[in-house]
Each structure stands twice: as structure tokens, then as C-alpha cells.
N, C-alpha and C positions, 0 to 999 in steps of 0.2 A: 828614460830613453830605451831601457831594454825591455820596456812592457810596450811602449809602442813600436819597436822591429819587430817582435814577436806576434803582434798583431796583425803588421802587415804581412807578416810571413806565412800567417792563416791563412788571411785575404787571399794573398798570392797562389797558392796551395789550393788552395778552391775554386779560383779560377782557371787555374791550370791542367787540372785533372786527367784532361784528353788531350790536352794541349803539345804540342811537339816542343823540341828544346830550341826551337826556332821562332818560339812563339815574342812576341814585344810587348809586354805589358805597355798600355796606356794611360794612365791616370789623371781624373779631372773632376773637383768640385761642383760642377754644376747642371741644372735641369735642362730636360727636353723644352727646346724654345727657343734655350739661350743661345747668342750665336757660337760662344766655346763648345758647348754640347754638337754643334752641327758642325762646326769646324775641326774637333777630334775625329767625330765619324767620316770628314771628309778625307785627316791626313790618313785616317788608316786602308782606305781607297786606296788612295794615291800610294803609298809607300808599298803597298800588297804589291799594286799594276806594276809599280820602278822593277821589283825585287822579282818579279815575273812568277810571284804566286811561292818562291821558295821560303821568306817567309809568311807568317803570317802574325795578323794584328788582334790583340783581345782589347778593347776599352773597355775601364770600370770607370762612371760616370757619379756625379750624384754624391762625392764624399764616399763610395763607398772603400776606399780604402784608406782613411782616414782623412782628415782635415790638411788643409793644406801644407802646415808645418811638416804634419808625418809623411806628407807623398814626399817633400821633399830628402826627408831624412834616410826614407825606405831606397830614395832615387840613388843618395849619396851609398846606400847599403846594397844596393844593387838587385834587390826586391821587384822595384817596381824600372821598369828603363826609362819613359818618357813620362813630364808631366805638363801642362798647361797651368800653370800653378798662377800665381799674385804676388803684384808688387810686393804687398806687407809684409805677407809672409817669408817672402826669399830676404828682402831686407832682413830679419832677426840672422839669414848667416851671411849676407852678403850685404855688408849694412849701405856700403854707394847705391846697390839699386834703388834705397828708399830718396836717394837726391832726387830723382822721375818725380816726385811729388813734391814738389816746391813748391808754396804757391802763388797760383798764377802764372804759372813759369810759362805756359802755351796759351797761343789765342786762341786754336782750335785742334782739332784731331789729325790733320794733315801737316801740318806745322811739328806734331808729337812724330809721327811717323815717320819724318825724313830725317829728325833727329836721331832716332833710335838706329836709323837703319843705316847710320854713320858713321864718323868717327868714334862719337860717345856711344855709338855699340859696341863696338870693338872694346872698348877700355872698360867697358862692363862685366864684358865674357872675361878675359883678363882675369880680371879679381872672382869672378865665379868656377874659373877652373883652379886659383889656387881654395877654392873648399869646397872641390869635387863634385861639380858643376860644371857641365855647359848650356852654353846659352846655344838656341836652333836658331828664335828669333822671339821675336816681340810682336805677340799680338795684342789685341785690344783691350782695355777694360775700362774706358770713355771716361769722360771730365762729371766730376761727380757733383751732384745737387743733396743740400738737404732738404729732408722729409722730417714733418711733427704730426703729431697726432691732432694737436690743435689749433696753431697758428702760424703763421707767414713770418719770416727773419728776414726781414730785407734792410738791415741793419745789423752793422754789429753788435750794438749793444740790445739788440733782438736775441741775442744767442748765449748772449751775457748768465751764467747761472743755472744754464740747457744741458740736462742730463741725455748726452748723445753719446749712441754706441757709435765706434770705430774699430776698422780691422786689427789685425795684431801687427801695427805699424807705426812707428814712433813718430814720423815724421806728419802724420793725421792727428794724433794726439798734439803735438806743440803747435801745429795751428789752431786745433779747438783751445787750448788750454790761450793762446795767445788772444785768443776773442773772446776770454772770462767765461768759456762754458767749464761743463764736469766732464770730459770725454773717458769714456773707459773701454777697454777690448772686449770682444765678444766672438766667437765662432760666428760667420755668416749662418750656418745652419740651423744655429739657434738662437737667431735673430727676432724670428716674429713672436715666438714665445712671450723671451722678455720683451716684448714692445707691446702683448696687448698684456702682460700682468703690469703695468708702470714701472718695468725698473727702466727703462729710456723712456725721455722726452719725445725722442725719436731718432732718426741717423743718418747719414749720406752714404749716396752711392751713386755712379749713373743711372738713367732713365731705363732702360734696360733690364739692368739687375731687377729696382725697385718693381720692375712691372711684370717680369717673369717670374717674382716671388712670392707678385700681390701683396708686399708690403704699403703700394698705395691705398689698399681699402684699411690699413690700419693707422696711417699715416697720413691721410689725404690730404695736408697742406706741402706741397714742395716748393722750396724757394729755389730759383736758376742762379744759385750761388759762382756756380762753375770755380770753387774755391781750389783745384788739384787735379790731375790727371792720373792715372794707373794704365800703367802696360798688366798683361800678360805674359810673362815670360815662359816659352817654351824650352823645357833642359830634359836634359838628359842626363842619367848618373856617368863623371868622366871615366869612370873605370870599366863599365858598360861598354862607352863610346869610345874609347881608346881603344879593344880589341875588334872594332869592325875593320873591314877592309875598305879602302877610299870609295868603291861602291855605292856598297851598303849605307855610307857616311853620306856621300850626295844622294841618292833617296831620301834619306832625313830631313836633310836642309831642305831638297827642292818640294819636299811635300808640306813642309812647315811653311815656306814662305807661299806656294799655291792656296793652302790652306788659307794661309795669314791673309790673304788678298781678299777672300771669300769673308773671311772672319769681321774684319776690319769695316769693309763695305757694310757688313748687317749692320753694325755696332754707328757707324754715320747714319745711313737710313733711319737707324731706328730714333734718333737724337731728333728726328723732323715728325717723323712718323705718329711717335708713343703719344706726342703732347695733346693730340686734338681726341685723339681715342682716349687716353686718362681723363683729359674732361667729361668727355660722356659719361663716364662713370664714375661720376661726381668730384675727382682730384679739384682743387684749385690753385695755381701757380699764380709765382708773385717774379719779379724779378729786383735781385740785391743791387744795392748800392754797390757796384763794383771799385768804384776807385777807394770806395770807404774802407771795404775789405781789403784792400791790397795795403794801405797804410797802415792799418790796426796788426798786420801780421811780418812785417819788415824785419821783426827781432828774427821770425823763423831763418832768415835766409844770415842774417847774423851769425846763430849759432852756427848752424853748417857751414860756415864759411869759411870759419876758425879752424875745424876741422879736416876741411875735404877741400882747399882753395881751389888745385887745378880741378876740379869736376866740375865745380859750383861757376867758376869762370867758364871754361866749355860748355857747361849748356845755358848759361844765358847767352852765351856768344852764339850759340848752335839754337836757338831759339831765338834768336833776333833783339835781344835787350840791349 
């Protein structure tokens, strides 16, 4: 833990150089393309315009301030102030965020959105400020499909014995593990690595991800599994955002959720969009047995159930089950 604060505190430090003590660090995992990549550069617009230029916005993009786990920990240590971070990851300290990923729990991305932006958001942020966290809001990180390097899963027992990487998110693991695959965690960033040296089969994610990372030319069979959902959550370290003035506090929200609207939208588009352009460049899709998948994975919703009852009832109740 104290090698990676210290790391960010480089990061931080080098960023900041010229930077005024009014500067917001913004921290986010992912490439130019992705819609989080355009949706950070859009809240730091927006939140610059609210604040009338007094302060100002630095994004580091791209991991460079470490992996998602560390933005979060740097957020909680007050290094970095806002992150665009992942379900999985905020799961290991907020372990209900990982319930969003149930599977099957949503039919589609608008269905996930009105839930998140509800009661079962509230009860979210909740438990993310008691481990210094806040939740701004929830944006997108769309219904995930897997990708193999060399065959179609449209079956579960397709998946049966399938060495698939997965984020660092439990609730990903006990579905794979639930359909008799090997699922093991892996840093997105060095994801294509191990996938063209054979340590994965291959791995799930939305269409999006897979295709701004060109892990379809390595993976080229994706099945329309739609096995899970992941938000994006937008926090902020609470000790950070406890000393703003109410303000400066509604700049945040209303640029995260302007943002989110913009973010959101790329992330639907693109779910329609990617699929005929991936063909052209040779992908081939298949589409899952869905009901087969939903029964082979019912222990998942089992376990969590035992655990977490009021969530696990609120959002299927909040999701329409």
C-alpha cells in the first residue's frame, strides 16, 4: 500500500508542477476513443466553465496514475480527487458495488441507468462514504460479451474449462467459475499481452472496450453473451469533497452527470455501431444461448443473497424481476 501512495504521489508531483493549489486532479484508465477518455475531458470543460475558470482541471488518462485499484486508494489518500474508475475495482473496497454485476440482472443499458440513478444509488454512495468515497454518479461500462481467440461459446458448456481473463472482481469470477470455466484477474492494461502469449483463452468485456483496444484482432470470435453489466463509477476522495463549499460540490455533480449523458449515449451507439465495423475486419459473432446461461449461473445470485438480501432484492425489484 505504501509503495503505491508513494507512487502516486510522484505521479501527482509531476503533474502538478505549474499547477496552482486549485488544480483537481482527474484520474482515468482508459485510451483516446474510449467514451470515458472523452467524457473526462468533457467534465473537466464543464466543471472549469461552473467554477468560472477559478479552478482548474489536470486529467491523467491512460492508467497513468496507476491502475484502477491505486487511483482509488490515491482518491481515498487524497493524491488524486476525482476518478472515473470500474465496477471491479471499487468492489475489492466497496464490496455491494460488485452486486451491479449479477447476472443477467438488466435487459439492456437503459434499464441499468434508471436503476443506478435511484434509490439503489443512493444506498451505494452510502456504503462508499463509510470507506471514503463518494459516489458523483455512474457512468457507463456496457453489458459485457466474451471474446476467444478461436471459437464461438454459445453454450455454456462452450466455456466449460476456458482460461478467461477477468477484472479484479469477484462477482465476474463466480459466474465464470459457475460455467466450469478457469477465470483468473488480470490488469486491463495488460490484457493483450497475455492473450497473444496463451495465458487466456480469451476474455469479456463490452464491445467498446474490446474494440478501442483492438483486442478483436486478437480474439476475433465474440459471443453476445451479455452475461453482466458494469457501471463506472465516478468518486471522489470524501475528505477532498467534504472540504468543498456547496458550490464547488454542484459543479461536480452537474458536470459528472452532463458528462454522464454524453458518456452513456457513446457507450449505447457504440453497442449498434462496432458490430458491422468488427465484421469488416474479420470479428465473427455468434449469439449465446441465453436462457441456458441464466440457469447454469442461479448459484451466483444464491451466494449474494445470503449475504447482501436487502440490495440483491432492490435491484431485482429495481430492474424489473
Amino acid at each position: 500500500m505504501k509503495t503505491v501512495l508513494m507512487a502516486a504521489l510522484a505521479a501527482s508531483t509531476m503533474l502538478s508542477q505549474t499547477a496552482s493549489a486549485a488544480e483537481v486532479i482527474f484520474a482515468h484508465g482508459s485510451n483516446p476513443g474510449n467514451p470515458r477518455f472523452v467524457a473526462a475531458e468533457k467534465w473537466a470543460e464543464l466543471f472549469t466553465a461552473c467554477r468560472g475558470g477559478e479552478d482548474s482541471v489536470n486529467v491523467a488518462p491512460s492508467a497513468t496514475m496507476g491502475d484502477d485499484v491505486e487511483m482509488l486508494t490515491s482518491s481515498i489518500a487524497g493524491v488524486i480527487n476525482v476518478t472515473a474508475n470500474s465496477q471491479g475495482a471499487m468492489s475489492q473496497i466497496v464490496p455491494e458495488i460488485g452486486l451491479l454485476g449479477l447476472p443477467f440482472l438488466f435487459e439492456d443499458l437503459p434499464t441499468a441507468w434508471k436503476v443506478l440513478d435511484g434509490e439503489v444509488g443512493g444506498m451505494l454512495d452510502e456504503r462508499a462514504q463509510e470507506a471514503g468515497l463518494k459516489i458523483l454518479g455512474f457512468w457507463d461500462n456496457g453489458i459485457r460479451q466474451v471474446s476467444h481467440v478461436s471459437k464461438s461459446v454459445p453454450e455454456p458448456a462452450d466455456v466449460s474449462g476456458m482460461k478467461i481473463r477477468t477484472p479484479p472482481d469477484q462477482m465476474t469470477v463466480d459466474i465464470f467459475e459457475a460455467l466450469g470455466a478457469a477465470p483468473a484477474p488480470l490488469a486491463f492494461s495488460e490484457l493483450p499481452t497475455a492473450l497473444q502469449s496463451g495465458v487466456f483463452d480469451g476474455q469479456e468485456n463490452p464491445l467498446v472496450n474490446i474494440y478501442s483496444s483492438k483486442i478483436h484482432e486478437i480474439t476475433p470470435f465474440i459471443t453476445l453473451t451479455g452475461h453482466k453489466y458494469e457501471s463506472t463509477p465516478v468518486v471522489a476522495g470524501l475528505a477532498w469533497w467534504s472540504g468543498l463549499d456547496e458550490a464547488t460540490q454542484n459543479c461536480a455533480m452537474d458536470a459528472t452527470a452532463e458528462a454522464g449523458e454524453l458518456q452513456r449515449q457513446m457507450s449505447l451507439d457504440a453497442d449498434e455501431e462496432l458490430k458491422p465495423m468488427m465484421e469488416a475486419e474479420g470479428v465473427t459473432f455468434a449469439e449465446a444461448d441465453r436462457g441456458a446461461f441464466i440457469e447454469a449461473t442461479t448459484s451466483v445470485y444464491e451466494k449474494y443473497a445470503e449475504t447482501y438480501p436487502e440490495l440483491v432484492a432492490a435491484l431485482k425489484s429495481a430492474a424489473g424481476h
